[in-house]
N, C-alpha and C positions, 0 to 999 in steps of 0.2 A: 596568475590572472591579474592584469592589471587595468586602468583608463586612460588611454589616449586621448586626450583633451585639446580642442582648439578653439579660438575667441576673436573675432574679426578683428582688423586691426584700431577701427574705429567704432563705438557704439551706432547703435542705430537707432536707438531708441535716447529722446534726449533724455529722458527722467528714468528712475528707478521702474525696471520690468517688474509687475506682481504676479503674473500668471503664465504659465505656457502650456502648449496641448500638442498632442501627434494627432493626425488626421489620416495618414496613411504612414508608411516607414520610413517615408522619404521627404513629408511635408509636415512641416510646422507651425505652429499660430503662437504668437506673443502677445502679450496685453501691456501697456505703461501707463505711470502717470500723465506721460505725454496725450493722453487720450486716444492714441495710435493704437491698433490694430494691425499686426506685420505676418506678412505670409512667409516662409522660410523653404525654399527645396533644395534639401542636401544635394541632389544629383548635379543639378547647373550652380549651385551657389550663390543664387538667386534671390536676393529681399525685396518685396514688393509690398507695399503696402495697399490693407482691404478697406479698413475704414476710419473714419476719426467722426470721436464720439466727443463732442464737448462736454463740459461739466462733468461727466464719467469717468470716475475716480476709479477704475475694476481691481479687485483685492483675489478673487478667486473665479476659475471656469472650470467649465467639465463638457467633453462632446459628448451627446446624444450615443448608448453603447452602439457598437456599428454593427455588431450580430447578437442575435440571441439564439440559442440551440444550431447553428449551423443555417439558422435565417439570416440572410441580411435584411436590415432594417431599410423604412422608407423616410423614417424621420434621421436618418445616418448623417443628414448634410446640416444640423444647426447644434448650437450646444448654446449651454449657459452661462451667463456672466453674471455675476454678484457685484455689488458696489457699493463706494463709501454714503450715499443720498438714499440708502434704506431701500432699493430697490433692488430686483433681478432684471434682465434681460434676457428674453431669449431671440438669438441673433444669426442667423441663416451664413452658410458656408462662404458666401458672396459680400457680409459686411452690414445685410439691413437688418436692421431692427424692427422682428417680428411683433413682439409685444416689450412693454416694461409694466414691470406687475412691483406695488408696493406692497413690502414683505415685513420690512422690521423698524423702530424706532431706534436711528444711530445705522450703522454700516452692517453690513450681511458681510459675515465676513468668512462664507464657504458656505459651496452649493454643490453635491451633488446627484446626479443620477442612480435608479437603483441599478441592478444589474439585468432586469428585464426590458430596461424604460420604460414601467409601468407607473414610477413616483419616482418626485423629487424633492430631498430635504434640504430646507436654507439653515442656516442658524446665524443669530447675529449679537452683538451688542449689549441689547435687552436681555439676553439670558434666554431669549425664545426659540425650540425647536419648532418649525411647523411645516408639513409635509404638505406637497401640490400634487397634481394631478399631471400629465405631459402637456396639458394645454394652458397651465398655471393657474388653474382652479383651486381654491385652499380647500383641503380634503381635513386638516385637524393640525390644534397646536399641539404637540406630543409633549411637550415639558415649559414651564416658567420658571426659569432660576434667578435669582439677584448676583448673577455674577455672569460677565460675558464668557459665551461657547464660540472657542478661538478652532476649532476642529472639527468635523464630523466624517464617519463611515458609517458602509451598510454592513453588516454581515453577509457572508457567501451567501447564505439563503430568502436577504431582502426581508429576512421578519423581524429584526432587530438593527436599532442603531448605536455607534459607539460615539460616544460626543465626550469634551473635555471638561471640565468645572473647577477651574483654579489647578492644586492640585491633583485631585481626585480624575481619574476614569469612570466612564459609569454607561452600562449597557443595557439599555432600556429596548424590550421587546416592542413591536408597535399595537400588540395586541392588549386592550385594558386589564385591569388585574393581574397580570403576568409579576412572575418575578424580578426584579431590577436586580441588576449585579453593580457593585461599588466599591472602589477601594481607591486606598493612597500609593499612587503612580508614582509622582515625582517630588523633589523636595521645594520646586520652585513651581510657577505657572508653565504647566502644558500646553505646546503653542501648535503642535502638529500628532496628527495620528495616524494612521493607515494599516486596512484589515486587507490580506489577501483570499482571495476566495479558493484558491487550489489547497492550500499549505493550512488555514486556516487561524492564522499565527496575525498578534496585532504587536504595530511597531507606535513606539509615543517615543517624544522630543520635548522638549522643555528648557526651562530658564535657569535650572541648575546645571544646564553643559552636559548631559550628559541622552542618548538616545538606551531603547528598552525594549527586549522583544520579551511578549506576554502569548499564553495559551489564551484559548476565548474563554476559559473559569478566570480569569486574570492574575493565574501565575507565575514568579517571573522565572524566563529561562534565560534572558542575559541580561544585564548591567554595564553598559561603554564605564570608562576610567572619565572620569571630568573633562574636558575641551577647555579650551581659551574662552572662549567665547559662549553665547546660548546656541542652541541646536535649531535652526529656524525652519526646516524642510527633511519632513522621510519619505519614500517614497519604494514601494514591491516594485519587483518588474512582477509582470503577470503568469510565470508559472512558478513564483514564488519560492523558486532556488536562491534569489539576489536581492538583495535593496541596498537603495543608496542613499546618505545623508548630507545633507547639506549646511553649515554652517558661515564666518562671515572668513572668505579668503580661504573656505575650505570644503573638500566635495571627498567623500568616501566613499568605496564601492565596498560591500560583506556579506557574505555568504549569511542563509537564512537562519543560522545559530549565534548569528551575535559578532562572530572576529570577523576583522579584517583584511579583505585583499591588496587593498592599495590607498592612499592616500595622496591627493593632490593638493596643491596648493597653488590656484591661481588666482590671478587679481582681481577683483569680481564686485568686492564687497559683500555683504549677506546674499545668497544665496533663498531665495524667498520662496520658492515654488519649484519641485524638481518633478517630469513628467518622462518616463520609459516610453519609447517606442514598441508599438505593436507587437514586432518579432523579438524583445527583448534584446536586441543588440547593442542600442543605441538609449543613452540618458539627456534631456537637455535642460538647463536649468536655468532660471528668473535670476538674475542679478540686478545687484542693488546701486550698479554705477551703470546700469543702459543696459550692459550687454547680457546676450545672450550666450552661455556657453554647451558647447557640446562635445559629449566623450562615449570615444566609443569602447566597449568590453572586449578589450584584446589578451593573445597568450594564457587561454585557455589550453586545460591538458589532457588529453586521454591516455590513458596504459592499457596493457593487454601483452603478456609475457611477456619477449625480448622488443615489443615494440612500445615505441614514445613518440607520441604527435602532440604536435604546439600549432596552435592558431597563431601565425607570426604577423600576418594584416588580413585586412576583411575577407580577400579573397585569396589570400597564399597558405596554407600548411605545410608544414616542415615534419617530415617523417624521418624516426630515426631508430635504426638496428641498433638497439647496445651491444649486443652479439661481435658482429664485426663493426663498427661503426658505420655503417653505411647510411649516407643522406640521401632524401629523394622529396621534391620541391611539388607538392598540388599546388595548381595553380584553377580558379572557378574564374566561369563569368558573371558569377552576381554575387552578393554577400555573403559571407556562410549564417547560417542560423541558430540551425543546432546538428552534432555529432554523435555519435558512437560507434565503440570499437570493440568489439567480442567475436568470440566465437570461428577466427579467421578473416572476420571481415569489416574495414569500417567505411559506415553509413552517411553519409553529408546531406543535409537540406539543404540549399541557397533558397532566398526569395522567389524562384522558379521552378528548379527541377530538385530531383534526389542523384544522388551520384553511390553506385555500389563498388568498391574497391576492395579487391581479394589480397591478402595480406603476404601470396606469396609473388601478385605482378602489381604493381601501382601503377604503372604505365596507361595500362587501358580500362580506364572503368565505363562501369553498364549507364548509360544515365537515360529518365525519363521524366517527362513534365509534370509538375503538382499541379491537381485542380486552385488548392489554395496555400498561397506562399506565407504563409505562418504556422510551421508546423513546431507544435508544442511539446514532443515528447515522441524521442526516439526509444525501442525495446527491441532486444536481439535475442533469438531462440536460435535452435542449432542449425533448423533448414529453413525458417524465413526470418522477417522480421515487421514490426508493427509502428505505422507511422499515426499520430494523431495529428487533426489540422480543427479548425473552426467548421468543421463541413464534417469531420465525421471520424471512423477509426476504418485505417485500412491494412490488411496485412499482406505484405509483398514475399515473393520467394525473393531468392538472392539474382536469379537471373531477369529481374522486374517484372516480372508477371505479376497481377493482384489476382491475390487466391480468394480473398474476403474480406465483407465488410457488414462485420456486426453489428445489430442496432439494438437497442433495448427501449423500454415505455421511458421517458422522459429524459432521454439524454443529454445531458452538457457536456461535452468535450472539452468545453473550455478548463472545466475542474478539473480535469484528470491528472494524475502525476505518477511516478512512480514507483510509490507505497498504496495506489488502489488501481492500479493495473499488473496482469503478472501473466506472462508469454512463455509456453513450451512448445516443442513440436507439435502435440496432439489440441492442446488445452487454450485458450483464454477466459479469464477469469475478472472481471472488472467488479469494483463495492460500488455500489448503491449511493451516489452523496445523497438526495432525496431521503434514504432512509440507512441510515449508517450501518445496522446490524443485518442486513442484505447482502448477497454476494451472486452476481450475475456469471454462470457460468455457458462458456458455448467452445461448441466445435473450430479448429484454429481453421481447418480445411476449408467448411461449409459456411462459416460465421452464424450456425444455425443454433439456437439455445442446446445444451446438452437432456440426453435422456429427454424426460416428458417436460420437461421447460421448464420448471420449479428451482426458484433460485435458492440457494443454500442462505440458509435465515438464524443468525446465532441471539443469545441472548441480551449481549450489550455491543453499543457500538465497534466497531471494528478501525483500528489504527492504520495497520500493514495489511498487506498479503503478500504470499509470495507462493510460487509451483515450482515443484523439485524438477527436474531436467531429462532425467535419466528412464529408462525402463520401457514395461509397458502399459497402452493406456491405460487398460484396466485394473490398473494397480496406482495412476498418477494420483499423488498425495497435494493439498494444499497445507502452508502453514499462515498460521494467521497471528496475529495479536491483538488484542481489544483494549478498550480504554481503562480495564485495570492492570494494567499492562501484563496481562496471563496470555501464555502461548497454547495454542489448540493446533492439535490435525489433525486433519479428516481427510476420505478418500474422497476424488470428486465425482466417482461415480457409485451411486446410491444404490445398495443392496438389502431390498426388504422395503418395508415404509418408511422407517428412523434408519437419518443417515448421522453414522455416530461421530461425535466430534468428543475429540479426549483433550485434556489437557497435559500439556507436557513438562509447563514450564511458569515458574512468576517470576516476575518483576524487570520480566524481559523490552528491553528498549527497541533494542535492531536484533536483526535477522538476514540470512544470506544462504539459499541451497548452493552446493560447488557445484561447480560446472560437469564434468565429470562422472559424477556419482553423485548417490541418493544421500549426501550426506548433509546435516544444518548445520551452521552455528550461528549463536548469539551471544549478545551481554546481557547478562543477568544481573542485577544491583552492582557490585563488586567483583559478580567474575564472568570469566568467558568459558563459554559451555559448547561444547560440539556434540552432539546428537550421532555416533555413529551408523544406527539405524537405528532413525526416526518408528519405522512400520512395528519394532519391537512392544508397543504398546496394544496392538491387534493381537500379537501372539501369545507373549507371556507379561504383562505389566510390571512383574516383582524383578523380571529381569532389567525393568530398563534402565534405573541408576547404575548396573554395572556396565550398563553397554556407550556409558556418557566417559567424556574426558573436561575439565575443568581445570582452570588457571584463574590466576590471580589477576583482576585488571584495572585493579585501583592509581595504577600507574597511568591512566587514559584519561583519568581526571574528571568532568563532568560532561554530559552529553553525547560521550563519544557515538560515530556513527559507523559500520560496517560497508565498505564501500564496494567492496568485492570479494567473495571466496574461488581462486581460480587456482586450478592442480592443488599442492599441499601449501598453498600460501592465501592467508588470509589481510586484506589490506583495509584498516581502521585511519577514522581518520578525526584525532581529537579534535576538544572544543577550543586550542589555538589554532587550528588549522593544520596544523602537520601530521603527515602519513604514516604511518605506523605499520612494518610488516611483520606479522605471526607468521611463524611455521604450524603447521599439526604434522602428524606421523603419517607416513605416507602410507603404511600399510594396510588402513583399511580402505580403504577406495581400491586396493589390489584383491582384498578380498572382496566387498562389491562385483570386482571384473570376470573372477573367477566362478561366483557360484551366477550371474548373469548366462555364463555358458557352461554352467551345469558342472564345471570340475570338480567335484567334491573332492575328489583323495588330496588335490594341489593346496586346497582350502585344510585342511587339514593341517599336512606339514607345514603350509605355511604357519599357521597357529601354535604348531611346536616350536617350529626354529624362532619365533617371536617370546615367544612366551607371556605372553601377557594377559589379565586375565581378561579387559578390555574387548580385547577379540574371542578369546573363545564364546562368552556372553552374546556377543554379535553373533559368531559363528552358530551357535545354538539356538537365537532364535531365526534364522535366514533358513535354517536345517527344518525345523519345525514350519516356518511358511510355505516349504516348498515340499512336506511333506518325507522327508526324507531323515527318517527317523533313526536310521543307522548311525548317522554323523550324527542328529542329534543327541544321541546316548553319548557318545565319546565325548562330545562337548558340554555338555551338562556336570559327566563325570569329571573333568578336568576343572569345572570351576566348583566343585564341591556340592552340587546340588543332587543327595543322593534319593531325598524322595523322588524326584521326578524322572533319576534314571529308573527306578523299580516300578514306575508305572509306566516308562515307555516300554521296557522287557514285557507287563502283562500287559500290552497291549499287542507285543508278536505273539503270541501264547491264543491268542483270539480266533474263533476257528473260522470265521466268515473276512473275504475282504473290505464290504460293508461295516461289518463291527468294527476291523482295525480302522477305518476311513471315520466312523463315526465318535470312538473315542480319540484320535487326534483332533475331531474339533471342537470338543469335550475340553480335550486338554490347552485349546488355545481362548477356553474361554465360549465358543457358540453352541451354547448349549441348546437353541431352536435349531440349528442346522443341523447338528447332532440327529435328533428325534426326528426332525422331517428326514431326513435320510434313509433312518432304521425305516421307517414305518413308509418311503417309497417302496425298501428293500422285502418288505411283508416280515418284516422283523418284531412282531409285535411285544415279543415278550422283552426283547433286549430295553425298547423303548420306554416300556411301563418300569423295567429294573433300572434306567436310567434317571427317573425321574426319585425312583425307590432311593436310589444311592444317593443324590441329592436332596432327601427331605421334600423334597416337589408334590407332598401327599395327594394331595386333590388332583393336580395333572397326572398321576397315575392311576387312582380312580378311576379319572373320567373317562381315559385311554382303554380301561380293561373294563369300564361299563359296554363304551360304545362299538368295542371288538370282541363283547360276550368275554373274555376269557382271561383267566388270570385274577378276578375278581378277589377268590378267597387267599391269594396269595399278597393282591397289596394289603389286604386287613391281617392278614398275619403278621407282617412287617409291620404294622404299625401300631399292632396290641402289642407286641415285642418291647418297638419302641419306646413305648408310654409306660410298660412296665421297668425296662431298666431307668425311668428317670421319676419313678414313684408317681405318675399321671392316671386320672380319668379321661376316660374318653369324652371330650364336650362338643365333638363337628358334629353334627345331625347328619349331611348325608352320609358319614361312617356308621353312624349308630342307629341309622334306617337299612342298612346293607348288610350291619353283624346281625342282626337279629335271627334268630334261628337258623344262623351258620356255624357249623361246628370247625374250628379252624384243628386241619388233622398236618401235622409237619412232616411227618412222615409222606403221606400224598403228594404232599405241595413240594418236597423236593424230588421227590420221582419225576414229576411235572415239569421241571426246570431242568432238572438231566435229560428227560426225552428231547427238551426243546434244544439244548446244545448240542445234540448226537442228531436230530433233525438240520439243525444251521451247518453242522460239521459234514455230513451225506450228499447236504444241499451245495458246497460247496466245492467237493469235489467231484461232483457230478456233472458241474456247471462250466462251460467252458470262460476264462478270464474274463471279462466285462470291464469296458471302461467307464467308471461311475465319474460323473461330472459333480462337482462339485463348488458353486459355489461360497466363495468366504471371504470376505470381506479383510482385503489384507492393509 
C-alpha cells in the first residue's frame, strides 16, 4: 500500500494554508493566511475561490458532522472556523459569515464538533476549554489551565474530551466529578491529537519528532523512531484501519498499529492540517508554502488462496493466479472504495454501485446500485455477504439480491468495524458500542433479532467477536474476547434461561474461525493456540487442554494480528507489517468432515493411522456430542482415560433407552437435562437415585416427597452417609421425615430391584421411541 501524491504546479494560496476540510469525496475547502477561502473539486480540477475574510487569521475548521445514525443533517452545509482574534466563526457552505462569536483571550487554536452536532468544543491560548451549543451559545468552561491547549478531541461517545497540556494528555469526561485520566505523552509539547470513534485508539504528535498511538486508558501501543523535524499534523481516516502523519517535507501513510506503509517526501514545507476524505480513499493536506497537497491510498492487497489482487489506480485492479500465472485487468467506473476476497468471491464498492466477481470468471460481474456511496465495511460468509454504509447494514446474496437488513435500538453504522461485526450463513452477530458488554444477535436470512430477542449480555466489555462458519444452526458457536483479554464461547442459541458462556482461554489478543471447519485459533501472551474443537468444553471440560495444539510465537513480536485462518494455513501479520504464514495439521478439519456426515469407522482409522493423542481427544469428545458412545469408548481408551471408559460400559449395561440417554448427559455434564428426561420418561426412581449419586440431597427429597415414593430410601442413603463420615443429622426437613421411620435395607433394596425389573419389562415391551433431546452443545 502506498500514496500517490500530487501538488499543483503553482500555489494557490499566497500565504501558508492552516486548515482543510472534505465536504463530499470529491470537494474540498482550504483556509490561508491569505484570508482566502478555496473550493477544491478533484473531479474537474477546479480552484475557485468562496470567500475572503479580512483580518481572519483561521488556525483550525471542522464541518458540521454530515449524518448522524444514518440521518442526514440539515445543519450539513456550514462548519467552524477558529482564529488567531480570539474568535470562532460559524461560516455557511456558500462563504458568509453566519455568526462570529468571541471565545478566548489570544487565538482559538481548534474547534471541533461532537459527533452528534449537538456541541462544540474551542480551546485556545488561555488554557481555556469551553464547550457551545450548535448555535454558539456558551453551555460551560470545562477546564482553566496556565498552559495553552494546542489540540482537542471527542471521544466516540461525545462524553469525554481529550485535549493536550504541554507535555501531558489528559481526558477529562464532561460530566462534573467524573474521574480525569492523565499522563506524560510526549517528551516535548504536544501539538496535535486525534481519537477515532470505530477503533477507539488515540494518536498524539509532538515536538520531540516523534507521533504515538494510545488505548483510551492511555496506554501506549506504538512509539514512531524520532523524525527530522516536529510532527505537526495526525489525522484517522474514519474507519480507523489507517492514519496519516504529517511533518515539514513529509507525509506518512500507517496502518492503525503504529508501522508504516509508505513515506513521502514532497515539497510542501510543514504540513499543518491533514483531513481524510469521507470514503477513506483519499488524504489532503495544509501546507506551509500555499499549497495544498493531495494523495491518494493506492496498491492495496487482498489474498484468498491461489488468488492476489492489487488496487493498481483508483479504478483498475490487477488480478493474478500464482497457480499458472495468469493476469486479468478490472477495470470500474468510479473509485474503488473498499474490497474483499473470500470464500470464491471478491466483492468491490465504488462510490456507486457494488460489483460481485466469482473467482472462477472475472469477465462478468453482477453489479448494482448503492443507496449510499460510502460503504464502510465489507464481511463475506459462505452464501452472502454484508455491506455497511452511513444508512445502515445490508446483507446481499452473491447473486445481488438483499436478503436483509437489520436494525437494533440505537444504531451507528458509523462505528462498526470488523472486531464487533461477525457474519455466517445462519447468524449476524453485531456488539453494542452504546453498551460494550451487549451483543446483538439476529437471523442473517430475516435480519430479525434471534430467538425471543434478548441480546446476549456478558460481564465486562467485549473487544472482538467472531462466529464459527461451519455446521448447523443449532449448534452455531460465538467466540468472544473481552477487555481482560479472556476468550469465552457460547452457543448463540439459548437452551433454558442461562445461556452458558465458558471461558476458554487468557490473555488472548486475536482470534480467527477457519473457513472450513469449526476450528479457532488465537495468540495467547507468547504462543499460538488452535482450539481443535472448541464445542469440547460442553462435553467433557478435563478434555479440552488435550484437544488444543500450541506453538511458540514470540517470534511475531509485539501486537501481532491474525489476518486470516484459511484450509490449514494461518496468515499473521506483525507489528512491522509483514505476513507471516503458519501451517496447522491438516488432519483435524478431515476429521471435522467426517464425523459432519456421520463416518464413524473412517474417523476412527483415521485416528490410528495419525496417531496422535490430539485427535483421539477430539475424536472422543465429537463421539460423545453426538451421542455415539461406541467410538466414544475406543477413544477415551486410546488416550488413557480409563475411568470414563468403565462408565460409558455401565452406561450400556442400563436397562432403559431413556436411562442410557439420561446418564450420557450426566456424563457431558447436564445434570438438569439429565432429571428432566428420567422424570419426562416416568422414571422416578432413576431421577431421585441420580440426585442420590450426586450428593443432590434435598433435590432428592424433594422428588421422592412430591412423587409419594422412594422417601425411606433417600433417608437411608443419607443416614449411611453421615454415618460413614462420623456426622449428625442437622437438615430439619431430614429430621422432620426420619422421624418414626424405621429405615429397613432389606425392603429398600427389594424396592430398587423391582423398579429395574419394572424399567427392564417396560422396555422391552415398548416399541423404539425416538426421545428428543435437547443439549446444549
Amino acid at each position: 500500500m502506498r500514496l500517490k501524491t500530487s501538488l499543483s504546479k503553482e500555489p494557490k494560496h499566497k500565504e501558508l494554508v492552516s486548515c482543510v476540510g472534505w465536504t463530499t469525496a470529491d470537494e474540498l475547502y482550504s483556509c490561508s493566511d491569505d484570508h482566502q477561502i478555496m473550493k477544491w473539486n478533484l473531479l474537474t480540477s477546479e480552484t475557485t475561490p468562496v470567500a475572503k475574510l479580512p483580518d481572519i487569521y483561521p488556525i483550525d475548521f471542522h464541518w458540521f458532522p454530515r449524518s448522524v445514525g444514518g440521518k442526514k443533517q440539515t445543519h450539513a452545509e456550514n462548519f467552524v472556523l477558529t482564529s488567531s482574534d480570539g474568535k470562532f466563526h460559524l461560516i455557511s457552505k456558500m462563504g458568509r459569515v453566519e455568526k462570529s462569536i468571541e471565545a478566548h483571550c489570544g487565538a482559538v487554536l481548534a474547534g471541533r464538533w461532537n459527533y452528534e452536532g449537538t456541541a462544540l468544543v474551542t480551546v485556545g491560548e488561555d488554557g481555556q476549554i469551553k464547550i457551545w451549543s450548535k448555535s454558539g451559545m456558551l453551555r460551560s468552561t470545562l477546564v482553566q489551565q496556565g498552559t495553552p491547549v494546542y489540540s482537542v478531541a471527542w471521544s466516540p461517545d461525545s462524553g469525554k474530551v481529550l485535549y493536550t497540556s504541554g507535555k501531558q494528555l489528559i481526558i477529562k469526561p464532561l460530566q462534573p466529578n467524573a474521574k480525569v485520566l492523565q499522563w506524560k505523552a510526549h517528551d516535548g509539547v504536544i501539538l496535535k491529537v486525534d481519537w477515532n470513534s470505530v477503533n477507539d485508539l488515540i494518536l498524539s504528535a509532538g515536538e520531540d519528532c516523534k507521533y504515538k498511538v494510545w488505548d483510551s486508558y492511555g496506554r501506549l501501543l506504538y512509539s514512531s523512531q524520532p523524525h527530522e523535524y516536529p510532527i505537526t499534523s495526525v489525522a484517522w481516516a474514519l474507519d480507523g484501519e489507517l492514519f496519516a502523519v504529517g511533518s515539514f517535507h513529509t507525509l506518512r501513510l500507517c496502518d492503525k498499529t503504529g508501522w508504516s506503509y509508505a513515506l513521502e517526501k514532497p515539497n510542501t514545507g510543514s504540513i499543518f492540517n491533514i483531513a481524510w476524505s469521507i470514503d477513506g480513499t483519499q488524504i489532503a493536506g495544509a501546507c506551509g508554502n500555499g499549497h495544498v497537497i493531495f494523495a491518494h491510498v493506492v496498491e492495496q492487497r487482498w489474498e484468498w488462496k491461489n488468488f492476489e489482487i492489487t488496487l493498481t489506480k483508483r479504478r483498475t485492479m490487477e488480478v493474478r493466479n500464482v497457480i499458472n500465472d495468469a493476469m486479468d485487468l478490472l477495470e470500474f467506473r468510479d473509485r474503488v472504495i473498499k474490497a474483499s476476497l473470500n470464500y470464491g468471491h471478491l466483492v468491490v464498492s465504488t462510490s456507486l454501485q457494488c460489483y460481485v466477481f466469482s473467482t472462477k470468471n472475472w469477465n462478468t460481474p453482477l453489479i448494482f446500485d448503492l443507496k449510499e456511496g460510502t460503504v464502510s465495511l465489507i464481511l463475506q460468509a459462505e452464501r452472502h455477504f454484508l455491506l455497511i454504509d452511513g444508512g445502515g447494514i445490508y446483507i446481499y446474496s452473491y447473486d445481488g439480491r438483499l436478503i436483509s437488513s437489520p436494525k437494533f435500538p440505537g444504531m451507528r453504522t458509523d462505528i462498526l468495524n470488523a472486531q464487533s461485526v461477525s457474519l455466517s450463513n445462519d447468524t449476524l452477530v453485531i456488539r453494542d458500542k452504546a453498551d460494550e458488554k451487549v451483543i446483538y444477535l439476529f437471523e442473517a436470512l430475516t435480519g430479525k433479532p434471534l430467538g425471543d430477542g434478548k441480546p446476549l449480555t456478558h460481564k465486562t466489555e467485549i473487544v472482538e467477536i467472531a462466529l464459527d462458519q461451519k455446521g448447523l444452526t443449532n449448534e452455531r458457536k460465538i467466540a468472544f474476547i473481552d477487555k481482560n483479554r479472556d476468550l469465552y464461547i457460547t452457543s448463540v442459541k439459548r437452551f433454558g434461561k442461562e445461556q452458558k458462556i465458558i471461558k476458554i482461554g487468557t490473555m488472548v489478543h486475536t482470534l480467527a474461525w477457519n473457513d472450513a471447519a469449526n476450528i479457532l485459533c488465537g495468540l495467547q501472551d507468547t504462543r499460538f493456540t488452535v482450539w481443535y474443537y472448541p464445542n469440547t468444553v460442553y462435553v467433557d471440560k478435563d478434555l479440552l487442554p488435550k484437544t488444543l495444539c500450541e506453538k511458540d510465537a514470540s517470534e511475531f513480536s509485539k501486537n501481532p494480528q491474525i489476518v486470516r485462518f484459511v484450509g490449514n494455513q494461518v496468515t499473521i501479520r506483525r507489528a512491522d507489517g509483514s505476513l507471516i504464514h503458519l501451517s496447522v495439521s491438516p488432519y483435524p478439519a478431515i476429521l471435522h468432515e467426517y464425523i459432519s456426515s456421520s463416518k464413524w469407522a473412517d474417523a476412527v482409522r483415521l485416528c490410528r493411522f495419525v496417531k496422535d493423542q490430539t485427535m483421539w481427544a477430539c475424536l472422543a469428545a465429537m463421539a460423545v456430542a453426538n451421542k455415539d458412545m461406541t467410538t466414544a469408548e475406543i477413544a477415551y481408551a486410546a488416550i488413557g482415560e480409563i475411568d470414563k471408559v468403565q462408565y460409558i460400559n455401565s452406561i450400556k449395561d442400563l436397562p432403559s433407552k431413556e436411562s442410557r440417554m439420561a446418564h450420557i448427559l450426566m456424563f457431558s455434564g447436564n445434570i438438569q437435562d439429565a432429571e428432566t428426561l428420567l422424570l419426562q420418561a416416568g422414571l422416578i426412581y432413576q431421577a431421585i437415585q441420580v440426585n442420590i449419586n450426586l450428593y443432590n440431597w434435598n433435590r432428592a427429597l424433594e422428588l421422592a416427597v412430591k412423587h409419594k415414593t422412594h422417601v425411606d430410601t433417600v433417608l437411608a442413603y443419607r443416614q449411611k452417609f453421615l454415618e460413614d463420615f462420623g456426622k449428625k443429622e442437622t437438615n430439619k426437613q431430614f429430621l422432620q421425615y426420619a422421624e418414626g421411620l424405621e429405615v429397613d435395607w432389606d425392603k429398600i433394596k427389594a424396592k430398587i430391584e423391582m423398579e429395574i425389573a419394572k424399567e427392564r419389562e417396560r422396555a422391552a415391551s415398548t416399541p423404539p421411541v425416538r426421545t428428543s433431546v435437547t443439549v446444549q452443545h
